[in-house]
N, C-alpha and C positions, 0 to 999 in steps of 0.2 A: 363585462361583455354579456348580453343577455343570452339567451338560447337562441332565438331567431337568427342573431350575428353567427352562433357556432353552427348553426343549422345552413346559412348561406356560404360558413367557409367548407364545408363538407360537398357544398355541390357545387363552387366555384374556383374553389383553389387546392385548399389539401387540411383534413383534419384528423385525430387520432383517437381512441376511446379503447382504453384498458378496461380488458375482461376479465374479470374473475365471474362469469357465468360459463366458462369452457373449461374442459380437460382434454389432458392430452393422450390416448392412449396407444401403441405398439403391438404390432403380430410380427413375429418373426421365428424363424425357420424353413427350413426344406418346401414344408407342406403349407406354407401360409395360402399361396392365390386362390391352393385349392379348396384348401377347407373354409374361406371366406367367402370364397365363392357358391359355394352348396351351403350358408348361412347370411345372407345376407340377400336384399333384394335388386343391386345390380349388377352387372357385370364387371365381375372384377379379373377374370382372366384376360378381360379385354383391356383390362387397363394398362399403357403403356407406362415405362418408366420416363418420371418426370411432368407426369398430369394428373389430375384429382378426379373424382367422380362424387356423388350425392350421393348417398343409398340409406336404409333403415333396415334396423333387425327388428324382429318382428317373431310374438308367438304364434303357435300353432293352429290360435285361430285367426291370425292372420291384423290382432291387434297389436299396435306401435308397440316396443321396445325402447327404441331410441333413434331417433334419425345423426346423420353425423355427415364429415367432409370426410373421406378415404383418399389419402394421399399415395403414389408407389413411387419411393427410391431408397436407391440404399441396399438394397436387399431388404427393404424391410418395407411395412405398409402401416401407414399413419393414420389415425382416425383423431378429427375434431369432434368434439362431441359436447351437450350442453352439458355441467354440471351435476342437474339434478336427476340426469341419466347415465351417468357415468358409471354408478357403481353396479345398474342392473343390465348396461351393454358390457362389463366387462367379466359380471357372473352368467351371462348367457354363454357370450363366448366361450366362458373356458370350462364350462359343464358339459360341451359334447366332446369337449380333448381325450381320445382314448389311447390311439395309436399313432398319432398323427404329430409330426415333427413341425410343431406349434406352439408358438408359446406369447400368452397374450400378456401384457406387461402395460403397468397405468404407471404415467408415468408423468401424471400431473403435477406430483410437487415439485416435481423439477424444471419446469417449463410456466413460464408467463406468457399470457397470447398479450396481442395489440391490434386492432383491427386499423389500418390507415386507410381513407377514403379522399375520393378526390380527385379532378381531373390533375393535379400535380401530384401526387401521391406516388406517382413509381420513380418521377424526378429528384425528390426526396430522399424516396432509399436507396436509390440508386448513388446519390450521393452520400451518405451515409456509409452505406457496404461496398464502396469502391466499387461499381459495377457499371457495365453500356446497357446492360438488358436488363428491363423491367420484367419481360416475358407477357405475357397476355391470359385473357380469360381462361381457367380449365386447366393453369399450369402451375406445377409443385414443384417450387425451389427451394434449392438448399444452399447456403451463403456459410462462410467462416467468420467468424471474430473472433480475433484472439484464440484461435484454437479451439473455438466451440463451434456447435453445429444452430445456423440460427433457418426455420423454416419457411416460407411463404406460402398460403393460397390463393395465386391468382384469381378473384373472381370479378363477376357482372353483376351482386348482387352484397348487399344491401345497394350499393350504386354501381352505376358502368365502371369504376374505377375503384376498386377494392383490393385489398390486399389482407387476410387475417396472418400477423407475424407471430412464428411462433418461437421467440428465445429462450434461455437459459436462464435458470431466475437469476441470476446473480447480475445478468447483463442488461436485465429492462429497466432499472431506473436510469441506467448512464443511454439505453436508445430513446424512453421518453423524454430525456433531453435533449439531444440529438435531436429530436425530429422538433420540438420546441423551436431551438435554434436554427433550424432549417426554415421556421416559416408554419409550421403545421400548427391548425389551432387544438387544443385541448378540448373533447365534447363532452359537455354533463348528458346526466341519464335521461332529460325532458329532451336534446338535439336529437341522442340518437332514438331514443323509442319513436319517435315523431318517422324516422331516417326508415327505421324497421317495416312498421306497419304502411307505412305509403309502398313499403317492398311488398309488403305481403309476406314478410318472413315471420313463420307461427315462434313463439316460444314457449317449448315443452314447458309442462306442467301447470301455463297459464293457458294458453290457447288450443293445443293441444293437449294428451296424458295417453296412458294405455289403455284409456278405456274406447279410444278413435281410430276407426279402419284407415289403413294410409291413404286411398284415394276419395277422402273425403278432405285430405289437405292439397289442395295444387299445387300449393310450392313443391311437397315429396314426389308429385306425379312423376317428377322430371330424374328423379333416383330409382326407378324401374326399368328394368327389362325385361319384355315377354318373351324372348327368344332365348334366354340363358338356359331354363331349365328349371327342375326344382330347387326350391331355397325354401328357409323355415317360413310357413306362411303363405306361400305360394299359391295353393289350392283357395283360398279368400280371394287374392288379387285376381289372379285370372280367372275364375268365376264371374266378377263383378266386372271386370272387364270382358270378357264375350260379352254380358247383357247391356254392355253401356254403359258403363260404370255409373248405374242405376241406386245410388247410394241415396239414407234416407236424410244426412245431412251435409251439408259443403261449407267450408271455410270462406268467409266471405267478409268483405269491407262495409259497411255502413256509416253515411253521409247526413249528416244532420244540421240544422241553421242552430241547434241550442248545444250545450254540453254534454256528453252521456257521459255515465260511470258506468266501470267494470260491474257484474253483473244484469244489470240493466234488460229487461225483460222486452222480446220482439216480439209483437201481435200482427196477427195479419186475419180478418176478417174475424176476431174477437177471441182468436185462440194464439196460443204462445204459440210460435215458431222459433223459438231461437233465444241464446243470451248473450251478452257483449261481455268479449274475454280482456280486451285492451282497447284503449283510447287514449288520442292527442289532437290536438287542434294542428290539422293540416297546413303548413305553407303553401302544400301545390295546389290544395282546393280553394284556402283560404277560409276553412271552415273545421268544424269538429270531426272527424275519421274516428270510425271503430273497426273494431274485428271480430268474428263470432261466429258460430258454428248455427247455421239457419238450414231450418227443414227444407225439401224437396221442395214442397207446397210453393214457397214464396224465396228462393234462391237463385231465380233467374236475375240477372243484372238488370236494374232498373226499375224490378219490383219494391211498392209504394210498402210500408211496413209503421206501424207504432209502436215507438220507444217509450217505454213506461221505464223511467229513473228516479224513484223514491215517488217523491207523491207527486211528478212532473209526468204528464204525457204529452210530446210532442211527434209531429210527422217524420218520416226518413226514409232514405232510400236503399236499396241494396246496390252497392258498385262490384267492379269484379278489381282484384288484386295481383299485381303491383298493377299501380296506379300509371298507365300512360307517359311516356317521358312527352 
């Protein structure tokens, strides 16, 4: 099956793609809402039991730490997090622990994610994990098998129909079968990067890193709250948001009729604006898609821009991210 075939069964029917780019990490105690709450950038006392939120921790000056999924149930609060941020979202965390009945626990090697996609996808696990309810976007479940605790996060994104599962290691090869035999296809890494980027979902340390303000990635915009109060970093964000969040670069898509490569240099009236962090040849446009942190100057959608990719310069465009259903 090519990638295109896995790429149409992810928007058509139901597909699966095992991550080992995530970790799984735990806050738990007395004091967790509160002290994640005065640490992190959304509202987490607001979070009810059995839904997720978006959020990023963030240093002091208000640059990325880690963005992640915050899951509440259990008495406990669950953070999805990429990999290659795992290990300095869970030493922020647990450097301001003084008094506070908290206790932040990684607890990645016990846990396999699986991300299933798909407009059949909740049908799936639904049959799978003996269940009527799939739940819907924004909602954090929690399933048994065999006496183990298996997780969900409902969401809308990489597609309308997502699900990241988080099991028990010992129980994800007998579920990537299971979902096998359900009908699910299996995605190499060209489907789903293809899957990502048409989302507009950054991945740390390619697209984004700590060295980027959060509201210069849009996808994180949507893991803020200006009403909470202080949290680490705060004084950056809401700063830049009173002035319009006036930022001097934006995470943005780039459309082109040739190929780019990663790094890939954007000019716009004979000065660099910008470099390309990821690329795939789009199915929705039918053409090349990049991603890339572009200056103020030429980061309005629609602005004309040259891609210089080794000794190729070709024309392109700036699109805005996730791409249109």
């Amino acid at each position: 099956m090519t990638w295109l075939q896995e790429y149409d069964a992810a928007r058509s029917d139901a597909a699966f793609y095992p991550r080992t780019d995530l970790g799984f990490v735990c806050a738990e105690g007395e004091d967790r809402v509160r002290y994640l709450h005065g640490m992190v950038s959304n509202d987490v006392k607001g979070l009810a039991p059995g839904k997720w939120i978006l959020a990023s921790m963030l240093s002091h000056k208000g640059k990325l730490v880690a963005p992640f999924l915050l899951g509440n149930i259990d008495d406990r609060l669950w953070l999805l997090v990429e990999e290659v941020a795992r290990k300095s979202l869970v030493e922020s965390l647990q450097k301001f622990v003084v008094r506070d009945d908290v206790h932040i626990l990684d607890r990645s090697e016990s846990f396999r994610i699986i991300t299933l996609l798909g407009p059949k996808s909740g049908e799936i696990l639904c049959s799978i994990l003996k269940m009527k309810d799939f739940g819907s976007a924004g909602d954090f479940r929690t399933w048994s098998v065999d006496g183990h605790s298996v997780y969900g996060y409902v969401a809308a994104q990489p597609l309308s129909s997502s699900v990241h599962v988080v099991c028990p290691s010992q129980e994800s090869d007998r579920l990537l079968k299971q979902m096998e035999e359900k009908g699910a296809q299996r995605l190499g890494a060209q489907a789903f990067e293809a899957i990502r980027i048409e989302a507009g979902v950054p991945e740390f340390g390619k697209d984004v890193n700590e060295d980027r303000l959060l509201l210069e990635v849009p996808y994180l915009e949507k893991g803020v709250s200006y009403t909470k109060g202080c949290y680490v970093g705060q004084e950056t964000v809401a700063r830049l948001h009173s002035r319009g969040e006036n930022v001097a670069y934006r995470l943005m898509g780039l459309a082109a009729e040739e190929e780019m490569t990663p790094v890939s240099k954007l000019l716009s009236n004979g000065k660099e604006v910008g470099r390309i962090t990821s690329v795939c040849i789009s199915p929705r446009l039918g053409k090349p898609l990049g991603m890339g942190m572009v200056h103020r100057s030429a980061f309005e959608p629609g602005t004309s821009v040259t891609i210089v990719s080794g000794d190729r310069s070709f024309p392109g465009t700036v699109v805005s991210l996730p791409l249109p259903l």
